[in-house]
C-alpha positions in Angstrom: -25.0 -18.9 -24.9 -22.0 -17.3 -23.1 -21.1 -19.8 -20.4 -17.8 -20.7 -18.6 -18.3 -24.5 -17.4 -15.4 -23.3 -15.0 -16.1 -19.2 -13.6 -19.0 -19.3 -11.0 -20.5 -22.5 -12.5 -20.6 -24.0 -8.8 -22.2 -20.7 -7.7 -25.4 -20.8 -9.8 -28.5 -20.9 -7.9 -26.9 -21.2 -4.6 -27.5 -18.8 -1.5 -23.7 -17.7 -0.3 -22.1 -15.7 1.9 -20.0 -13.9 -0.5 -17.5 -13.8 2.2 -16.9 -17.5 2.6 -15.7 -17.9 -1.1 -12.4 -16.2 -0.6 -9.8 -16.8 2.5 -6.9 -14.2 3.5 -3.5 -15.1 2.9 -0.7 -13.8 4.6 1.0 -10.9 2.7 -1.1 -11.8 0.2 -3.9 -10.3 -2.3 -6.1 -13.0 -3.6 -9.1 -12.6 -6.0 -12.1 -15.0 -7.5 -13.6 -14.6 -10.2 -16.9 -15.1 -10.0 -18.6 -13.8 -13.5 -16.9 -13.3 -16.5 -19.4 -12.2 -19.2 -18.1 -9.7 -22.3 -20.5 -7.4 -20.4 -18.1 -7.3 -17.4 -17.0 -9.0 -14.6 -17.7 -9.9 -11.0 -14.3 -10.7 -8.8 -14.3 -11.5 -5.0 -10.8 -9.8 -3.2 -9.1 -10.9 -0.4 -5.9 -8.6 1.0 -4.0 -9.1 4.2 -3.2 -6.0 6.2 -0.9 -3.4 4.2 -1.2 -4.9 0.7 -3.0 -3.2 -1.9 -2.9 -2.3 -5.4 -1.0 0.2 -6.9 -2.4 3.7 -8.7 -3.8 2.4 -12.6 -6.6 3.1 -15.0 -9.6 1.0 -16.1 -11.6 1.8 -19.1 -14.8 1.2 -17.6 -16.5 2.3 -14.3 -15.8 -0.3 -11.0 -18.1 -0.4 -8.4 -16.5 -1.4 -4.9 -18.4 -2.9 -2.0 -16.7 -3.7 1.2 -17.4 -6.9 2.4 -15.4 -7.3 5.8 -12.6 -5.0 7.1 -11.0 -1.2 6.1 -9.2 0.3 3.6 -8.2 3.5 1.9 -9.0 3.9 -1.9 -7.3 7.2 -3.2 -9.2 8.5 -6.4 -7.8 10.7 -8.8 -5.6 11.6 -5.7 -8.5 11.9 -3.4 -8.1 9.0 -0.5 -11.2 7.6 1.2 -11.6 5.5 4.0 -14.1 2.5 3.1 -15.5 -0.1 6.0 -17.7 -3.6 5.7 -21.2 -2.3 4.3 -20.2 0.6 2.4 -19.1 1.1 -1.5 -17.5 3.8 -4.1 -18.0 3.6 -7.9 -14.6 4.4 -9.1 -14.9 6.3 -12.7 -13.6 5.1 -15.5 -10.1 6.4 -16.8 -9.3 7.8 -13.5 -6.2 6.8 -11.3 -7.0 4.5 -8.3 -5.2 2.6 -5.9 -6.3 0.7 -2.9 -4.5 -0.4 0.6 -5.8 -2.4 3.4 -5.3 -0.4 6.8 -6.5 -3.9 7.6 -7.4 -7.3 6.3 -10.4 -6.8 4.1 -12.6 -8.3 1.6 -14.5 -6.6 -1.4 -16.7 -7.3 -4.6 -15.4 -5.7 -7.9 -18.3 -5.5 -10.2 -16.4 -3.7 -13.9 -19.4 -3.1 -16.5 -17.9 -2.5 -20.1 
């Protein structure tokens, strides 16, 4: 059986705000994994105002979901606004970036 006695392992079976597992730092992008599986992976982001990540290429699709806060996610050089509650699925091989217009928090869910 696939199991990491370290990712998520204090997670399993528990009810939890998703947002409480991560805090913001200042200046800072933080991320949690909270599943790794050779299937994929589920990661929990925190980014302080103004940070982001810069324009790359995954080889599988990434869904987004917005957990608290805006940003702009610019799509094969299309940007959209995203806000707490809402999500994209951002295609695989396409270029994406992502930049907090403010502090935010999302889920990354990446399925091989």
């Amino acid at each position: 059986m696939d199991r990491n006695p370290v990712i998520g392992q204090d997670l399993i079976s528990r009810v939890i705000d998703l947002r409480s597992l991560i805090d913001y730092q200042p200046g800072a992008v933080v991320s949690r994994e909270i599943i790794k599986k050779p299937a994929g992976t589920v990661t929990i982001f925190a980014f302080d105002q103004g940070q982001g990540l810069s324009e790359h290429t995954t080889p599988f699709d990434a869904l987004v979901h917005f957990l608290d806060g805006e940003a702009e996610i610019t799509i094969s050089g299309k940007k959209r606004s995203l806000r707490a509650g809402e999500m994209i699925i951002m295609p695989a091989n396409e270029p994406h970036a992502l930049k907090a217009a403010e502090k935010f928090k999302m889920l990354l869910v990446m399925i091989k």
